[in-house]
Structure formats: structure tokens, C-alpha cells
VMD Tcl script that draws the C-alpha trace (Angstrom):
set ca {
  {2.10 8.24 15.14}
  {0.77 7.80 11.61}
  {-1.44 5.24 12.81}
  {-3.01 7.94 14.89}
  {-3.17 10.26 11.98}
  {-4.70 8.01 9.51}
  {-7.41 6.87 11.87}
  {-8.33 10.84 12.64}
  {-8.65 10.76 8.89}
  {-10.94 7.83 8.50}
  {-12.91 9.14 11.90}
  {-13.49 12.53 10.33}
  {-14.93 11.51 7.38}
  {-17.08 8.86 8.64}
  {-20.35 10.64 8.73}
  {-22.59 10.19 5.26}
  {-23.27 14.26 4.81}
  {-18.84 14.78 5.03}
  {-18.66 11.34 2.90}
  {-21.06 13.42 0.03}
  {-18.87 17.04 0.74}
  {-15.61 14.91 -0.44}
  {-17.47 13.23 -3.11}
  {-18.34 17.01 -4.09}
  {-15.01 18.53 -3.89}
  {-13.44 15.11 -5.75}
  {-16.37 15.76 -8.77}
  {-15.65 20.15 -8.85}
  {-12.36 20.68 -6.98}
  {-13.64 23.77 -5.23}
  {-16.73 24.84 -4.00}
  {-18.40 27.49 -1.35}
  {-19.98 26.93 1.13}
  {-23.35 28.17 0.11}
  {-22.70 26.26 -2.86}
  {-22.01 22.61 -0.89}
  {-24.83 23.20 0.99}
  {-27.49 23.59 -1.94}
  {-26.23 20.54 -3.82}
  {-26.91 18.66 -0.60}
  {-29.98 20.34 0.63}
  {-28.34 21.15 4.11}
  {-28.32 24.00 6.15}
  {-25.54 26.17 5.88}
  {-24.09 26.07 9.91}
  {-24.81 22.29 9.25}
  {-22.55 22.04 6.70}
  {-19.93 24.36 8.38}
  {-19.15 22.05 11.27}
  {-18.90 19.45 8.83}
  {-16.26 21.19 6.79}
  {-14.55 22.59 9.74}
  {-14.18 18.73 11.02}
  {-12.51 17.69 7.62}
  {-10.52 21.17 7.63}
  {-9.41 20.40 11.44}
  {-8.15 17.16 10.30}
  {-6.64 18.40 7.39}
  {-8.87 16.88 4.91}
  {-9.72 19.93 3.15}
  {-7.90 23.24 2.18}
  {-9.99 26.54 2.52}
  {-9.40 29.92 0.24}
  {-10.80 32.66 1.58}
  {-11.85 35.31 -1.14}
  {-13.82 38.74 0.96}
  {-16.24 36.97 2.90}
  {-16.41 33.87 0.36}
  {-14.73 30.24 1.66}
  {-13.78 27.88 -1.11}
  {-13.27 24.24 0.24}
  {-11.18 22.12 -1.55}
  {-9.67 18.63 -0.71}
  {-5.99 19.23 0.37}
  {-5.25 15.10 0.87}
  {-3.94 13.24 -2.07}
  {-4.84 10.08 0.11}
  {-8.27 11.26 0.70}
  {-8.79 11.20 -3.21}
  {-7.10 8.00 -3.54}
  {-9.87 6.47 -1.50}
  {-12.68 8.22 -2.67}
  {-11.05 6.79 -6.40}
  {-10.45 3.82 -5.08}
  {-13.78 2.79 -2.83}
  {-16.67 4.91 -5.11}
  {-15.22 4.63 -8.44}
  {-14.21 0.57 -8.39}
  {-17.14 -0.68 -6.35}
  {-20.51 -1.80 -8.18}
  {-22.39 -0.31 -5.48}
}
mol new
graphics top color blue
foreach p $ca { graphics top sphere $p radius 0.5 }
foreach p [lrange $ca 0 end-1] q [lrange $ca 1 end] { graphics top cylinder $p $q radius 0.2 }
display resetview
């Protein structure tokens, strides 16, 4: 069973524009929407599948504040790897 979990993990964030919304929310811990989706240039609906994929998989937390969603990363092994594979690699 947590073979099956970890590789829904690694499936949901293996698409470059969700790989550069974790490197976001590892960099500023919690960000909109609207926010996430300037820094990357994206459409907004574009970038709300992509966070609703992470948040299905329970990559990311969301805190709703009115009509305001703040994404954050709720996985300590989600950090670990982003850590581990962007911050150790001379890429």
C-alpha cells in the first residue's frame, strides 16, 4: 500500500509547470492562486488543475480566506525531495 501511495506522489508531480508550483511553495510557503500563476506566466484554470492534482494527492494543503485559496505544501517528504534533488544537484 505505500508503494501505491508514494508512486501517486511521484506521478502527480511529474509534469514541469506542478514541478515549478512546489519549487514555489518550497521558496514562499504559501501562495494564491493568482499569485502562482503570475510568477509562472500561466493561466489561472491552467494552474488550478495543476494544484488540484497535487491537492488530490495530498501534496499540497489549501486555506481558504473569502474567495482567496492559499496553497501550501502539506508533505514533509515532498520537501525532502525538492531539498534533496534541486538543492544538491549542479544542474
Amino acid at each position: 500500500m505505500k508503494e501505491i501511495l508514494t508512486a501517486n506522489v511521484f506521478k502527480s508531480i511529474g509534469h514541469p509547470i506542478r514541478i515549478k508550483i512546489i519549487l514555489i511553495l518550497y521558496n514562499k510557503r504559501e501562495v494564491s492562486v493568482s499569485e502562482i500563476s503570475q510568477l509562472l506566466n500561466v493561466d489561472q484554470p491552467i494552474v488550478s488543475l495543476h494544484l488540484s492534482i497535487l491537492k488530490k494527492s495530498n501534496v499540497l494543503n489549501v486555506r481558504k480566506e473569502g474567495k482567496m485559496s492559499y496553497y501550501s505544501i502539506g508533505d514533509s517528504s515532498v520537501k525532502q525531495a525538492v531539498n534533496l534533488i534541486f538543492h544538491s544537484r549542479n544542474i
